[in-house]
Structures are given as structure tokens and as C-alpha cells.
N, C-alpha and C positions, 0 to 999 in steps of 0.2 A: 369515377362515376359513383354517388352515390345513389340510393331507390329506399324508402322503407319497407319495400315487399320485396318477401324474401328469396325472389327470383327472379332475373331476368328473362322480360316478356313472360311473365306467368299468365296470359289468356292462352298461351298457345301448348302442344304436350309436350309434355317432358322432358324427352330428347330432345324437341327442336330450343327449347328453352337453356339446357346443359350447350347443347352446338353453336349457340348466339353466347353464350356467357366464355368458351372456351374459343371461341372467335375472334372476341374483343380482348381476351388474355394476349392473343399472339398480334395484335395491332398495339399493345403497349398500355393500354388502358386498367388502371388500378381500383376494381370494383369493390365499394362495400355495401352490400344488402342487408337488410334490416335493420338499417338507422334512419333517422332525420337526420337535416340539419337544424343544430339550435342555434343559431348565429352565423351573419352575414356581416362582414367590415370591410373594409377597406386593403385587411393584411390577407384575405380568406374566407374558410371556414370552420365554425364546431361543430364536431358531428363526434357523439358520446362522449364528451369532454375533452376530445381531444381537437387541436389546434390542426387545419390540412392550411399550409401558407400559400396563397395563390392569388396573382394579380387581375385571374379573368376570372368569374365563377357567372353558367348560363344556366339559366333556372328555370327548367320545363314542365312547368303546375298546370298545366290544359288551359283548356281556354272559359271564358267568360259567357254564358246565352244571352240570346240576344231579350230584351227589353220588352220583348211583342207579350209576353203574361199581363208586364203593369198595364199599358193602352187596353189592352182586352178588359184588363178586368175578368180575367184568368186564371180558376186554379192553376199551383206549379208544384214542381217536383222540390226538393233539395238545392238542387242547379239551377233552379228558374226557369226549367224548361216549362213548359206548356203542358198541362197534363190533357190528352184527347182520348176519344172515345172510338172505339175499334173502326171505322172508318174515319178517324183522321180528323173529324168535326171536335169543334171544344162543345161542352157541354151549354144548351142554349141557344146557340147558335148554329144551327146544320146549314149553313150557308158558309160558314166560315171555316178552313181547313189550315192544318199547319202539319208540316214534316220536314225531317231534315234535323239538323242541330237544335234549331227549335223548340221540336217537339219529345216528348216525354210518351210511351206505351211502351206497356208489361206484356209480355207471351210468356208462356208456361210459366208464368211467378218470377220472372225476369225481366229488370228494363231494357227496352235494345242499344245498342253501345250506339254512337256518336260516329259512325261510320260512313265512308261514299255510299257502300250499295245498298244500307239501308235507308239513306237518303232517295234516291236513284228507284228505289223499289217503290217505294210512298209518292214520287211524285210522279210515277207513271199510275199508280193506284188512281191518288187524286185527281188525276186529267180522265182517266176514265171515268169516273165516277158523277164526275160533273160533264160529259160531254153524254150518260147514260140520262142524268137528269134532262139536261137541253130536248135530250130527243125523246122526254115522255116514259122513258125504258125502268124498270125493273132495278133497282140498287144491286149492285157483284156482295159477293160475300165478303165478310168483314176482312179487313187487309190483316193478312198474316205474311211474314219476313220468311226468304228461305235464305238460309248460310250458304252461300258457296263456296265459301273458305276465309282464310286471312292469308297476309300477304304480311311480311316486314323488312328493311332493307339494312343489312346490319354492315356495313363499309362498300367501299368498291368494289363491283362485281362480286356479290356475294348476299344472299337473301334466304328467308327461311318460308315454307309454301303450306299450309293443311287444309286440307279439304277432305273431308272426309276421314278414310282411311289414309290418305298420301297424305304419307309428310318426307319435303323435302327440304333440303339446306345445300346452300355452295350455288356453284356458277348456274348452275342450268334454272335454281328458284330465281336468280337473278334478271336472266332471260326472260322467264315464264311473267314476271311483274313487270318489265318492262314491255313485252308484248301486249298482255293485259291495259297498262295502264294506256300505252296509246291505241289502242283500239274504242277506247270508251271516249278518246277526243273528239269534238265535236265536228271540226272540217280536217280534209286530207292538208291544207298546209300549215297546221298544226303540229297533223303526226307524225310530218316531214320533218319540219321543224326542229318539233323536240328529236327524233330520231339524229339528227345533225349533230346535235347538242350533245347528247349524252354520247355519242362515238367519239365527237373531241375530246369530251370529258374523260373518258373511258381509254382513250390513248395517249394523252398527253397529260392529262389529272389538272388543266385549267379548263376555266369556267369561262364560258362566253361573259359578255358585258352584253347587256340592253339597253338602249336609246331608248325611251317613247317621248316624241316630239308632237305638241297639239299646237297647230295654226290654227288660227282665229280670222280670218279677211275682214279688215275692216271696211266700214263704206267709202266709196269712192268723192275725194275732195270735190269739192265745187268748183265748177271752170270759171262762173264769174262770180265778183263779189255779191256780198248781199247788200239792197238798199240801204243808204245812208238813214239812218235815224231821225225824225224828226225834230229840231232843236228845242231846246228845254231848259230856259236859264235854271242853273243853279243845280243842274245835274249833271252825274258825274259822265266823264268821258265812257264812249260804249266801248266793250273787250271784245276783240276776237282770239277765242279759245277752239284749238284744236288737239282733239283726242286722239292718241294711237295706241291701236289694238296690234299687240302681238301673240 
């Protein structure tokens, strides 16, 4: 594993970041922190001039924002996020709202991370705010994020937890994220579901497989023919073409 920062999971404290890096040492993993890589081939990689020889190399640079700044016509951050104004409106337009990945706002001189529940927090904001307009009401106070922790999952049955003062690491943050994370599912056969899922996994270390299968019905054939054509020297014979929808 290589990182240029010079810590594993360095958002989180200290310990829990020392307990995640001395975790991945006893699962076999050969970390080096504070480098790049400067080259990608075909035989590996360089990372500080040296040669690591390897046939798979998986390259986790975050992700991409989404496009919604260009259409707006949109100040944006760095990232392309959306820069908005403390209730969630782009500037110019208080009719239009964005949060979630999307979106770009600073609290105490800080951007807020690219997170679920600061997703989650902003668009229960958003809904009330616009459901306070509908009914005539009084605008809420400008959306401020509350932390309720971080959560990270560092191998099998094994995770690191802060909130607050707590910080935990090993089987029971492992627990706590998994109850956490299905409880915020949206229907009960979901969080059966996944629950299912992650005990197979969890006992036996394979992965279910997924099907998603989409049928299409197509319309029902004609029982009789269609009228014959009216004849037409010198044109061509009429086609009958039949489409099927799977």
C-alpha cells in the first residue's frame, strides 16, 4: 500500500490511525507512507525511484464531482463542486439547492468532507426548508453539520470507531458500523438482506453473486393479419417485420 500522507487514515486520532496501520502490518500488507507514485507500466510501479514489480496495481484517487457547476453556471470549489451559500442555495438563484457530493460549504474555516451523513444532514435540511417555503413559514437557521463520528473498515471483522471522546478499534467498531450502517437502510428487506450477506461473508469469507434481471413485455402479436396492400405497379413487395422485446 502505498499513501503520500504520512499516515494511515490520518482524519481519524492517533491511536486509532497507529491501530489501522499495525492491523494491516499483521494481514501482510507492505505499507509505504509519504511517497507517490511516479510511474505506472505494465511490469508495476516507481515509487522514490524505486521499482515495486507487480501485475495488478488498483489506484484509489477519489472520485470525480459531478458536472451540475458547468449547466448551472456555477461558482465551484477545486473539485468542481458547487460552491453554496449557508442554506444550500447557489448564489442567484434561492430556488435552487444542491448537497451531497455535489456540493461545496465551509464551517469554521473548513470544507465539509464528501461524507454519507453530511450528505443525509443537508438533504433533510433541504426538504425542510422548502417544505417551510411551501407553507409560507419563516426560513430554519442556516444548515450547520454536526459530527457524529467516523466509522472505517480496515479487513474482516475489524474497524476503527471516533466519536467524540470514543475511540474504538477491533471486533466490536466492527459491529457498531455494521449496525449503524444498516439501520440508515431504506426498507426492512434490505437490512435483512444485507444482514444475510455480510454473515455469509463473515463465515465462510465468499461473496454472494447478484442477478439483476429486467423484463421488458413486449406487446401482444396480432391474431389476424393486417389488410393486404393496395396494388401499385412498380412497387416493391410490402415486409412484414416483427419486433421482440426482451
Amino acid at each position: 500500500m502505498i499513501d503520500g500522507a504520512r499516515n494511515v487514515l490520518g482524519t481519524f486520532a492517533p491511536s486509532l490511525s497507529e491501530a489501522a496501520e499495525f492491523h494491516l502490518q499483521k494481514l501482510g500488507v507492505e505499507i509505504h507512507l509519504g511517497h507517490n507514485v511516479e510511474k505506472i507500466d505494465s511490469d508495476g510501479v516507481i515509487v522514490a525511484g524505486e521499482r515495486i514489480t507487480s501485475r495488478t496495481v488498483i489506484w484509489t484517487a477519489g472520485v470525480t464531482s459531478s458536472p451540475a457547476g458547468k449547466w448551472l453556471g456555477s461558482q465551484t470549489d477545486r473539485a468542481g463542486r458547487v460552491r453554496v451559500q449557508p442554506d444550500l442555495s447557489i448564489p442567484g438563484n434561492p430556488e435552487i439547492f444542491v448537497v451531497g457530493d455535489t456540493a461545496s460549504l465551509d464551517q469554521d474555516g473548513r470544507p465539509l468532507g464528501g461524507v454519507a451523513q453530511v450528505a443525509m444532514q443537508q438533504g433533510h435540511y433541504a426538504g425542510k426548508l422548502i417544505r417551510r417555503h411551501v407553507a409560507g413559514k419563516r426560513s430554519p437557521k442556516p444548515f450547520r453539520y454536526f459530527d457524529k463520528g467516523n466509522m472505517a473498515v480496515v479487513g474482516k471483522g475489524w474497524a476503527v470507531l471516533e466519536s467524540g471522546k470514543i475511540h474504538i478499534h477491533g471486533l466490536f467498531a466492527w459491529l457498531a458500523w455494521a449496525f449503524i450502517h444498516t439501520l440508515y437502510l431504506a426498507q426492512l428487506s434490505q437490512r435483512i438482506s444485507v444482514l444475510l450477506q455480510w454473515g455469509w461473508l463473515f463465515l465462510t469469507g465468499q461473496r454472494g453473486s447478484r442477478l439483476i434481471v429486467n423484463y421488458q413485455q413486449s406487446e401482444p402479436a396480432q391474431t389476424t393479419p393486417p389488410p393486404p396492400a393496395p396494388p401499385n405497379r412498380g412497387a416493391q413487395p410490402a415486409r412484414l417485420e416483427t419486433t421482440l422485446t426482451k
